[in-house]
C-alpha positions in Angstrom: 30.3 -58.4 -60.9 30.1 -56.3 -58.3 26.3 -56.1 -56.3 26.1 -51.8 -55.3 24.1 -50.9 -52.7 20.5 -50.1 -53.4 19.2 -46.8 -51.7 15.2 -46.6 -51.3 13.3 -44.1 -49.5 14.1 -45.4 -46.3 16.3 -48.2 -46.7 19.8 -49.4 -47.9 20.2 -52.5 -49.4 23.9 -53.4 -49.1 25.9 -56.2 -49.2 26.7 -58.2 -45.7 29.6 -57.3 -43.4 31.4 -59.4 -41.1 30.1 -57.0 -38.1 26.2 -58.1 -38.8 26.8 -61.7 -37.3 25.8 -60.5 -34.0 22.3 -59.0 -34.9 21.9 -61.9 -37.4 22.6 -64.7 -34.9 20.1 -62.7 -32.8 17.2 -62.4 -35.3 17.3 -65.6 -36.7 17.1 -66.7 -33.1 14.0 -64.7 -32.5 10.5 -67.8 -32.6 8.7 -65.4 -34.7 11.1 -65.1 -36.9 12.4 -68.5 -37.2 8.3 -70.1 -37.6 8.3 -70.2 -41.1 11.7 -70.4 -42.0 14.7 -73.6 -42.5 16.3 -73.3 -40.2 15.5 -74.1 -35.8 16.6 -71.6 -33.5 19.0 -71.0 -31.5 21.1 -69.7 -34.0 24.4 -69.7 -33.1 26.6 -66.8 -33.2 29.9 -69.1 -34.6 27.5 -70.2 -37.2 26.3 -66.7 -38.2 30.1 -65.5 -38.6 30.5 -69.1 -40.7 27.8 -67.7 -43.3 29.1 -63.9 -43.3 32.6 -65.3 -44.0 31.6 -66.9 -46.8 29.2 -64.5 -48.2 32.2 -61.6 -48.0 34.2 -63.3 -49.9 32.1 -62.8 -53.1 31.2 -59.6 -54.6 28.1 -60.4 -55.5 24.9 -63.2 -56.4 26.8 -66.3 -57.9 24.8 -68.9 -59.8 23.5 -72.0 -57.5 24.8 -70.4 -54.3 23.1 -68.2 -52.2 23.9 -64.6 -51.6 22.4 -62.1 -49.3 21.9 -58.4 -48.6 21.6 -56.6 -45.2 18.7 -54.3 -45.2 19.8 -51.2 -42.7 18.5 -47.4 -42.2 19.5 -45.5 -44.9 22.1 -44.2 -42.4 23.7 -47.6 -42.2 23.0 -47.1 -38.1 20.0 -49.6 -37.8 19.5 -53.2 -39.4 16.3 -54.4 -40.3 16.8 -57.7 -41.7 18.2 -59.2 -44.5 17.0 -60.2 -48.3 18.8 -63.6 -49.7 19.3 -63.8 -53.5 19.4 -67.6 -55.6 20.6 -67.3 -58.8 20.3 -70.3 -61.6 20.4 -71.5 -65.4 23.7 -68.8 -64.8 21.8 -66.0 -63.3 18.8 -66.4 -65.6 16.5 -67.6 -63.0 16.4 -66.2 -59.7 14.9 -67.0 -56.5 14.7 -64.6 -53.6 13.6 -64.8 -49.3 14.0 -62.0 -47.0 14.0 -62.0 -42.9 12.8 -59.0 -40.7 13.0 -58.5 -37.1 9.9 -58.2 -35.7 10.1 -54.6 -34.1 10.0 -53.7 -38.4 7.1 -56.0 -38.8 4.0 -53.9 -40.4 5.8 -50.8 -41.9 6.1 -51.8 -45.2 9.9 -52.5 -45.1 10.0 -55.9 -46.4 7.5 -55.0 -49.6 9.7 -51.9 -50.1 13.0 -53.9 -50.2 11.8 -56.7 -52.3 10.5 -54.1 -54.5 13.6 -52.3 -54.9 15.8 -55.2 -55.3 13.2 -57.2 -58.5 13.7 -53.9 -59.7 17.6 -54.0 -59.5 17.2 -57.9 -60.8 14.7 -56.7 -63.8 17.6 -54.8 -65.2 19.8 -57.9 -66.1 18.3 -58.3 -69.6 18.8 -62.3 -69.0 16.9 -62.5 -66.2 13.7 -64.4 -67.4 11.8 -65.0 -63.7 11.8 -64.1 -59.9 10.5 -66.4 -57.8 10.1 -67.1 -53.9 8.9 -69.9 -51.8 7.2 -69.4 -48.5 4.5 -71.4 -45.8 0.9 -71.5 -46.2 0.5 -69.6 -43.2 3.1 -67.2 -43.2 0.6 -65.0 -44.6 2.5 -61.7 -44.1 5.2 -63.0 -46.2 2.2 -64.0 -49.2 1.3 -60.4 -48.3 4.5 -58.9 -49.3 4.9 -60.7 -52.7 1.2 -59.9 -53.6 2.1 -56.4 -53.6 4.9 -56.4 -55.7 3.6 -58.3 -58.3 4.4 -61.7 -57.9 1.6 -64.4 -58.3 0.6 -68.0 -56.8 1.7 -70.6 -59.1 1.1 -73.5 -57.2 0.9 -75.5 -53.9 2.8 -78.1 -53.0 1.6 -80.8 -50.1 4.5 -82.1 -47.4 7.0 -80.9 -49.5 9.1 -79.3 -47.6 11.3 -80.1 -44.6 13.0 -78.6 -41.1 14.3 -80.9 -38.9 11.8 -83.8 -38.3 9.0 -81.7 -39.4 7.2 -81.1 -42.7 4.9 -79.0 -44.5 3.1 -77.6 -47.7 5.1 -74.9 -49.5 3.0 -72.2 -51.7 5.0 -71.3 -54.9 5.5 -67.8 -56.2 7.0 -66.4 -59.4 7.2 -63.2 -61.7 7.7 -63.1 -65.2 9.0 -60.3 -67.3 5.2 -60.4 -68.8 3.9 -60.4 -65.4 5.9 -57.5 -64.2 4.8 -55.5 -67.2 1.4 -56.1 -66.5 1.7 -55.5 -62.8 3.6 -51.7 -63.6 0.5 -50.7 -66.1 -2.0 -51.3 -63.8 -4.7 -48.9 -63.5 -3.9 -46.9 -59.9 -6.0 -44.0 -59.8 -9.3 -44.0 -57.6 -11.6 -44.2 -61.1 -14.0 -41.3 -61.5 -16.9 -43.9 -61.6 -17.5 -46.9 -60.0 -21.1 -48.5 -61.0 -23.2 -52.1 -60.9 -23.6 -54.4 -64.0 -25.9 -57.0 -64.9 -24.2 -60.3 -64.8 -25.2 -61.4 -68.6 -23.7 -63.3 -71.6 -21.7 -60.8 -72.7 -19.7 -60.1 -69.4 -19.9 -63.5 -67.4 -16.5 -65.1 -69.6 -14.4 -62.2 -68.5 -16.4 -62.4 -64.5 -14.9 -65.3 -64.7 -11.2 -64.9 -64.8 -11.4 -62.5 -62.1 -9.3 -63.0 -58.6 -8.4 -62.0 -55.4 -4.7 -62.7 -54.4 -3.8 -66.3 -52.8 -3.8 -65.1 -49.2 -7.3 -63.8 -49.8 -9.4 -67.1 -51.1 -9.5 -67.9 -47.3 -11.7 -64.8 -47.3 -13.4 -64.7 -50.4 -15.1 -67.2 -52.7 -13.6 -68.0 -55.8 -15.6 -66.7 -59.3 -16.8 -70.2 -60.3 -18.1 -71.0 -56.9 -19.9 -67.3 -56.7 -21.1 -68.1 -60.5 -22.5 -71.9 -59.3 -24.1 -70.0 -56.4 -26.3 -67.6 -58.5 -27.5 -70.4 -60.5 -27.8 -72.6 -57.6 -29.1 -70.7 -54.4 -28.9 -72.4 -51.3 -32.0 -72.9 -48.5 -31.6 -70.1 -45.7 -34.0 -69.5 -42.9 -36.6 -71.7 -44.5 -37.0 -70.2 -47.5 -35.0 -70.2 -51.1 -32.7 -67.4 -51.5 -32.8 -64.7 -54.5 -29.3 -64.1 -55.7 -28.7 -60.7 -56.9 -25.4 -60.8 -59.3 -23.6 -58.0 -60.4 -20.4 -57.4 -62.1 -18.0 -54.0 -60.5 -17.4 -51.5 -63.5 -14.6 -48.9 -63.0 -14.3 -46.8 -65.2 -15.9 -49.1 -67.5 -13.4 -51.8 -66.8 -14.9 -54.8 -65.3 -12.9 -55.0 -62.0 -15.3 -56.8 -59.6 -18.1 -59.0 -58.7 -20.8 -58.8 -55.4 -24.1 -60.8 -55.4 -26.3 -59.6 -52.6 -30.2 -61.4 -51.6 -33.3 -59.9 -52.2 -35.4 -59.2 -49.6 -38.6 -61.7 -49.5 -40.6 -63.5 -47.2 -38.0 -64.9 -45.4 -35.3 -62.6 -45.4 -36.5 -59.3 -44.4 -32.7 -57.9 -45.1 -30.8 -58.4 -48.3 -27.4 -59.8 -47.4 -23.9 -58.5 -48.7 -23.3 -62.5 -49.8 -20.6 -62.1 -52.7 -17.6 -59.5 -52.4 -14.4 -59.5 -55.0 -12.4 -56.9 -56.2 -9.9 -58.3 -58.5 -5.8 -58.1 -57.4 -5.1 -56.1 -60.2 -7.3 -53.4 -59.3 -7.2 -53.5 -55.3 -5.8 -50.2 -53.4 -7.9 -48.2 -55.6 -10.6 -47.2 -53.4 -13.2 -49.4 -55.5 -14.1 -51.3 -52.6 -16.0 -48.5 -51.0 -17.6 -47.2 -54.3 -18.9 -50.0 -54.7 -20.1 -50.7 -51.1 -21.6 -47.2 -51.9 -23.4 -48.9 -55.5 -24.8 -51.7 -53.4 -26.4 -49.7 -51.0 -28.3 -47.4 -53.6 -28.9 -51.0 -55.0 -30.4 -51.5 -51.4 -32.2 -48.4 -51.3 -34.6 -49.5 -54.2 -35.9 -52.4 -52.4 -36.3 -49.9 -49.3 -34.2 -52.1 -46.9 -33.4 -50.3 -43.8 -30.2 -52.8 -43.4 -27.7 -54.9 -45.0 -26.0 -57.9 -43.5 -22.8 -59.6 -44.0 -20.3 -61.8 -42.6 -16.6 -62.5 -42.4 -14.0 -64.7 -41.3 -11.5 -63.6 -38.5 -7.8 -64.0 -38.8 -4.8 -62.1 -41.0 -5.8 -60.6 -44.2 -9.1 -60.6 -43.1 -12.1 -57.6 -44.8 -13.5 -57.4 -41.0 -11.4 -53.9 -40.8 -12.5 -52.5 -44.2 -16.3 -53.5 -43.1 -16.3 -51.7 -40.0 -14.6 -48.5 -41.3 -17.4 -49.0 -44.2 -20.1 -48.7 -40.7 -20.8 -52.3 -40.4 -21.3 -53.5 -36.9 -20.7 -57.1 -35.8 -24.3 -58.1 -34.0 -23.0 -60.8 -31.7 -23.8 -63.9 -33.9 -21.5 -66.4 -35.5 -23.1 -68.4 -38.3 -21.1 -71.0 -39.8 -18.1 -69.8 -38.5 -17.9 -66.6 -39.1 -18.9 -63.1 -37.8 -22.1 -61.7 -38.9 -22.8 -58.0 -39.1 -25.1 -55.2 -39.7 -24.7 -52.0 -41.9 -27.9 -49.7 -41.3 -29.7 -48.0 -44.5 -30.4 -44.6 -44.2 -33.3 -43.1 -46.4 -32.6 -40.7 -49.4 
């Protein structure tokens, strides 16, 4: 059958021409590009034209062979990069990669072509699940499936090779279910945004909360913040006071944060806990509830709140310092500590 192009709102997805080998050749030549990928550059021009000559030849994905697209301006006049399509169990199956040059890194090209083509791939009634492979560290590329829908199903260790070199692979997949639930997900910025006790009748569905897998580098997990409230840990000489609270939106549980109390020997409570869950992130709920915890502040008449952060990709350090958080020059265990100052109501 016949793959037709795939127009977005600023791309075309078509199907590969013998004239792309040149800007292939060259982007898959490219060190950034290549990093994470199978294959070790250079890429050779002769064996660019060897893969467009083969792919040309069919009219479309064919099960256990591997197909690709060319993504391109919707003018046909620039190419991006290219999305690669692996069909199995005769098409029921389907595992997908995709390759930008770098000067269309961070525009939201590659999450609005894989978008566009699961969409394309949803409507073959047989499909059953979408899946994709990728590096641990390729965290742009985790990025881009997290916001499409797709979920970590697993991590494999030394698993996969280039050349003479190994490494872990993270696993990603889709289900029809899981695409479903991804489409019906609340969107809106809710109307109210409040602070919950953590108690018996909330803590089970606290619990299966999460961030997505590029975040847990960032942000504790639900058991460990749990085991933490029950379990606070010796700071500055004295016993901390864990302050748990679930994130209602709405009045959907969507969240979790745990600040300190203020005692003897902590004169500032301390943002310690901060999860929004994945389905309900690019909501604005972050700041509403930054703006919770602070009234929460307010009553214990703290003049400032602390917090900290790891550096690196993916990392909350810019959505702190838009929030007014300002790094004060120490790093404690690693990470950046900083300071958001209380104003009186």
């Amino acid at each position: 059958m016949t793959f037709e192009p795939i127009t977005t709102e600023r791309l075309l997805l078509r199907p590969p021409r013998l004239s792309d080998a040149a800007e292939l050749a060259e982007r898959r030549s490219h060190a950034m590009v290549a990093e994470y990928q199978n294959w070790v550059p250079p890429y050779p021009l002769e064996r660019a034209e060897e893969m467009l000559d083969g792919l040309t030849k069919l009219n479309g994905p064919v099960s256990d062979n591997w197909w690709m697209l060319t993504i391109a301006d919707p003018q046909d006049t620039i190419i991006f990069g290219d999305l690669v399509i692996h069909p199995t169990f005769d098409g029921r199956s389907i595992e997908i990669g995709y390759t930008l040059d770098p000067s269309a890194w961070g525009q939201g090209y590659a999450t609005e072509a894989v978008h566009a083509l699961t969409e394309r791939l949803w409507s073959d009634d047989q499909v059953t699940r979408i899946s994709a492979m990728l590096h641990p560290d390729n965290v742009g590329s985790a990025q881009v499936l997290e916001r499409t829908g797709f979920r970590c199903e697993g991590h494999t260790r030394l698993s996969y090779w280039v050349g003479n070199d190994n490494s872990d692979d993270l696993l990603y997949g889709m289900t029809r279910d899981d695409r479903a639930d991804w489409l019906t997900r609340p969107r809106n910025t809710p109307a109210e945004v409040c602070l919950v006790p953590v108690d018996a009748d909330n803590v089970h569905r606290l619990r299966k909360l999460e961030p997505h897998r590029s975040q847990q580098r960032f942000v504790s997990s639900m058991a460990t913040s749990l085991a933490d409230a029950l379990r606070p840990e010796v700071h500055n000489g004295g016993l901390t006071v864990a302050l748990p609270f679930g994130i209602e939106a709405d009045g959907e549980l969507v969240g979790f944060v745990m600040i300190t109390a203020i005692t003897e020997y902590h004169p500032h409570p301390e943002l310690w806990r901060f999860l929004i869950d994945r389905r309900h992130q690019r909501r604005g709920i972050g700041r509403l509830a930054l703006d919770a915890v602070v009234q929460e502040c307010q009553t214990m008449s703290a003049t400032a709140l602390q917090t900290h952060w790891c550096e690196g990709r993916g990392s909350p350090r810019p959505f702190y310092e838009q929030y007014g958080f300002v790094p004060n020059g120490k790093i404690v265990n690693g990470e950046t500590e900083a300071v958001l100052t209380i104003e009186d109501t």
